[in-house]
N, C-alpha and C positions, 0 to 999 in steps of 0.2 A: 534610291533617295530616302525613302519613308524608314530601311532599318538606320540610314545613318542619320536620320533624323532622333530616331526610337537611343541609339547607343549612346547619342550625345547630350542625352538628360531633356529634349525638348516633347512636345505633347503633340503630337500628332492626329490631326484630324481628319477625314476625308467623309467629303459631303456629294452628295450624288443624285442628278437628278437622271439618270441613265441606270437601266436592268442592270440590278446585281446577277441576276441569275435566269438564267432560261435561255433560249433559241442563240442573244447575242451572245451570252456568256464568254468572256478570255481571258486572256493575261491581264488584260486591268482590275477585273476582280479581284488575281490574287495579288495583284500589288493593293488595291485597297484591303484586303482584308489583314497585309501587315500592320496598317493605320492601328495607335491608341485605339480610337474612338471611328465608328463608320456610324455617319448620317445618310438614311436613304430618304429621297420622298418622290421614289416612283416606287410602289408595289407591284407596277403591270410582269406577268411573267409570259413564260411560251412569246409569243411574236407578237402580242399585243401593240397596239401603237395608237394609243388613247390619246384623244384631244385633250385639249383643257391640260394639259397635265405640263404648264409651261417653265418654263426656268426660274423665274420666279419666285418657284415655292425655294428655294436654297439660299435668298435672301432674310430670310425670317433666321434660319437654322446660323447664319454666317455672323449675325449681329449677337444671336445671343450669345456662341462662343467667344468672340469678343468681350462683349460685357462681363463673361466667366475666367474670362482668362488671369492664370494666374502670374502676378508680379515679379515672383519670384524664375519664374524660368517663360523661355520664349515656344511660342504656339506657330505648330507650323498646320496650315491649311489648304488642300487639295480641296478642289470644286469643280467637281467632272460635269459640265451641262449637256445637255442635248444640243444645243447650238443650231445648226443650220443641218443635221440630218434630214435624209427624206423620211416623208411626205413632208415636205416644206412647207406646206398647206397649215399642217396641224404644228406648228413651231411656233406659233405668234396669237396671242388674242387680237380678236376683230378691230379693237382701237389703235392696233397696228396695221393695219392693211393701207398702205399707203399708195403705194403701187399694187395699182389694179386694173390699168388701161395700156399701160408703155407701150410702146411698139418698137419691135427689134428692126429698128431702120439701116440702112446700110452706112448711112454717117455715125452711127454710134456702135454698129455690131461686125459691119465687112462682111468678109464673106458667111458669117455665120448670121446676117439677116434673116427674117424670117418672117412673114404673113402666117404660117402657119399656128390657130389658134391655140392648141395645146402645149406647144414650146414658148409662145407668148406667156401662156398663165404661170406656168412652171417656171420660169424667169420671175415673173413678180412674187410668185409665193417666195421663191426664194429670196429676192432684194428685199422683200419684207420680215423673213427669218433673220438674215443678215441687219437691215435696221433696228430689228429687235434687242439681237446678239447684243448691240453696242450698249441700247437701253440697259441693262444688265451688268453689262463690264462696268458702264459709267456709275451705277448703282454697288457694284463692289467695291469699286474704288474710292466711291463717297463713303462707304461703312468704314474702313479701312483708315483712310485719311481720317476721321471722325473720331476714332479714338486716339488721336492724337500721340503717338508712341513712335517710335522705330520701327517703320515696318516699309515693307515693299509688295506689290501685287505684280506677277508676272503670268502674260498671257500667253496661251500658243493652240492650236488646235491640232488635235491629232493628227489630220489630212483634212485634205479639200474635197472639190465636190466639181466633175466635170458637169455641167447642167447647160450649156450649150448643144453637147452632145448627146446628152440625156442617158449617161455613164453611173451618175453621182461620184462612189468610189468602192467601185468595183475592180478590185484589181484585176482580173482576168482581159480586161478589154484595157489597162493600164495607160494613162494620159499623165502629160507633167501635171496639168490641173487639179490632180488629186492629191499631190504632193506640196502644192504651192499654199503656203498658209500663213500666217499674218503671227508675227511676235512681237509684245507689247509690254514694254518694261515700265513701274508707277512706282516710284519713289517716294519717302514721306520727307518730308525737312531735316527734323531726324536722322532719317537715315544719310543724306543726303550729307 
């Protein structure tokens, strides 16, 4: 997508708040690295997996290209976040922590109930990673809408996350759950 974005005369960005380089390093590096322009703002390398370092920070980077964007031809923009990977823990600042007591009861979870403390907490870290997620989207989507133009925001997530099972997305132990993941199309009027 990104060369036929590049051949078609449009300016291509990618913004990332995910390792360019180290331990995870793949094939989406080198698809960002065909991008115009690469925005990172995680420096963490080797296997690091620092707190604080929340998605967030790519809202700052997303508005200014916006605001720079030029009239003359259309801006296309990639925004690879961390989203709900593990440690789901470290996904969310603390005024997200919403869920922090749930209990995985059998009327809301079936057989994958659970008393068990540590699949308790790992569920809320994650429904809180996941509430965040949206804080975010809702937050790009305002930027986006805001400048008022032609434009559209489409979401999708790499892969999911078995966390019932305590898989995440591991392929080797392979669940539908790691394949099932949420697509989210935003249209502007405009466009529309």
């Amino acid at each position: 997508i990104i060369n036929l974005i590049n051949r078609s005369g449009h300016q291509s960005h990618w913004i990332t708040n995910q390792q360019l380089y180290g331990a995870f390093d793949n094939l989406v590096t080198v698809i960002a690295d065909d991008s115009n322009f690469i925005h990172a703002t995680n420096y963490n390398f080797g296997t690091k997996d620092i707190k604080n370092n929340y998605d967030e920070r790519v809202l700052d980077k997303l508005r200014d290209i916006i605001s720079k964007r030029s009239k003359k031809s259309s801006t296309f923009i990639i925004i690879h976040l961390m989203g709900s990977h593990v440690n789901y823990k470290n996904r969310y600042p603390s005024s997200f922590n919403y869920f922090n007591d749930y209990l995985l009861d059998y009327s809301n979870y079936g057989l994958f109930s659970s008393k068990e403390p540590k699949l308790i907490s790992t569920v809320n870290h994650y429904d809180n990673s996941v509430r965040y997620n949206d804080f975010i989207l809702d937050e790009i989507i305002k930027s986006v809408r805001d400048a008022n133009c032609t434009s559209s925001v489409t979401y999708m997530s790499d892969h999911g996350e078995d966390v019932l099972r305590s898989r995440g997305h591991n392929n080797s132990v392979f669940t539908y759950d790691m394949i099932d993941i949420p697509l989210l199309f935003w249209l502007s009027n405009h466009y529309q």
